[in-house]
N, C-alpha and C positions, 0 to 999 in steps of 0.2 A: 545512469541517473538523468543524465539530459533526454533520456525520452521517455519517461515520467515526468519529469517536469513539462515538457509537450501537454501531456495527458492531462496533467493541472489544468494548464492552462488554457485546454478545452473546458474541462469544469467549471474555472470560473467566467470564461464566456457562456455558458450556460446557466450562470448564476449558482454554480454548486458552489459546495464548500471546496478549494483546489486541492486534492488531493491527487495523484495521479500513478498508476502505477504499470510494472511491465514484472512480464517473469519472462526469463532466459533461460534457453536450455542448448547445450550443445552449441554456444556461441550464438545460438539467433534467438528474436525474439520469436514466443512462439504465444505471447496473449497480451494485452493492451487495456487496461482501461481507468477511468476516471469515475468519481463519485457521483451517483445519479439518485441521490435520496429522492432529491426534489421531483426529478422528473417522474419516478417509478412509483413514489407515493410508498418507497419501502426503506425503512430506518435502517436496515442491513445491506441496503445497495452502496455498499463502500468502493471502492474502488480495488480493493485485495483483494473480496472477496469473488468481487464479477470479474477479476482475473485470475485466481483460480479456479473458477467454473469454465471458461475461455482454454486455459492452459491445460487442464486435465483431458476436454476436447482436442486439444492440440496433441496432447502424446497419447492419447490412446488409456487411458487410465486413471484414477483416483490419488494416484501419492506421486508427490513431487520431487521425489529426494535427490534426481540430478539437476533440481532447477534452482536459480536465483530468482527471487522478485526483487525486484528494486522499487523503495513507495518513497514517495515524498516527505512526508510526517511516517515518525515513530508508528508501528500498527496500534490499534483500540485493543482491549483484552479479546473482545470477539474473534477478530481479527487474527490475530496471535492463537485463539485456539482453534481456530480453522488451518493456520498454518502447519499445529501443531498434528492436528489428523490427518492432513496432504501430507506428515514427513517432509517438508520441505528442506531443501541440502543447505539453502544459506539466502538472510535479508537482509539485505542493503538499504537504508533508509535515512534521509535527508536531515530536517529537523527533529528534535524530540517534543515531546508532546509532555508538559508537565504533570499537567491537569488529566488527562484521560488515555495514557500511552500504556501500552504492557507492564513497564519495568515496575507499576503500581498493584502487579500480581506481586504475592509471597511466593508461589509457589511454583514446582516446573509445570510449564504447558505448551513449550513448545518441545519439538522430538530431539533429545537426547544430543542429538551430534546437529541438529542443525549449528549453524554460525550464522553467529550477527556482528555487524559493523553498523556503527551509526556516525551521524555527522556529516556523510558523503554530500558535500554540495550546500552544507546546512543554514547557510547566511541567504543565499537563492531563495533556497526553499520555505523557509522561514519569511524572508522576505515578503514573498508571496502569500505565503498567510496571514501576515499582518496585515498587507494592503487591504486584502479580500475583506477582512472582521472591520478595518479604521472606514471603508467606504460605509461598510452595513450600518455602524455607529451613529453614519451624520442624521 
């Protein structure tokens, strides 16, 4: 989680919204990144998503199901159902997101045996998105 939160923190020097993410496989990291709506001019450049495009390059294939990502905030439903068609094996994720987080789906969408843990780091993580929205505020 502490190198997601890095990747935040790239973000919000970039002026994104800080979200930041990694996927692990086999003990290393093998993708990286941080939300880039602003820069890319694309509502779907999340940070999840542009690391599992990154990570799938990385291992050689489309489904994830011996990797972890670790994100910052709870994933978006987007998010979650991209995770959901990588088979992703398990995600790790900081703060929860009330307002616009997965657990706002009824239904399943992610794959069957993935594992979730949430909370990892969450007062950090959390933190840092509060800062990022109270500075946008002034």
């Amino acid at each position: 989680m502490r190198e997601a939160l890095r990747e935040a923190r790239c973000a919000e020097d970039e002026d994104e919204v800080p979200v930041g993410a990694v996927v692990v496989a086999g003990g290393r990291v093998v993708a990286r990144a941080h939300n880039q709506t602003e820069r890319l001019h694309d509502v779907t450049a999340h940070a999840e998503m542009l690391a599992f495009t990154a990570a799938s390059e990385a291992v050689g294939g489309k489904y994830l199901a011996d990797c972890t990502l670790y994100v910052t905030v709870e994933p978006c439903p987007m998010c979650a159902g991209a995770a959901g068609w990588t088979q992703l094996g398990r995600i790790v994720y900081g703060a929860a997101d009330p307002k616009r987080g997965m657990h706002l789906l009824s239904g399943p969408v992610l794959h069957p045996r993935t594992d979730v843990t949430g909370g990892v780091l969450a007062g950090e993580c959390q933190a840092l998105m509060s800062s990022f929205f109270k500075k946008k505020r002034r």
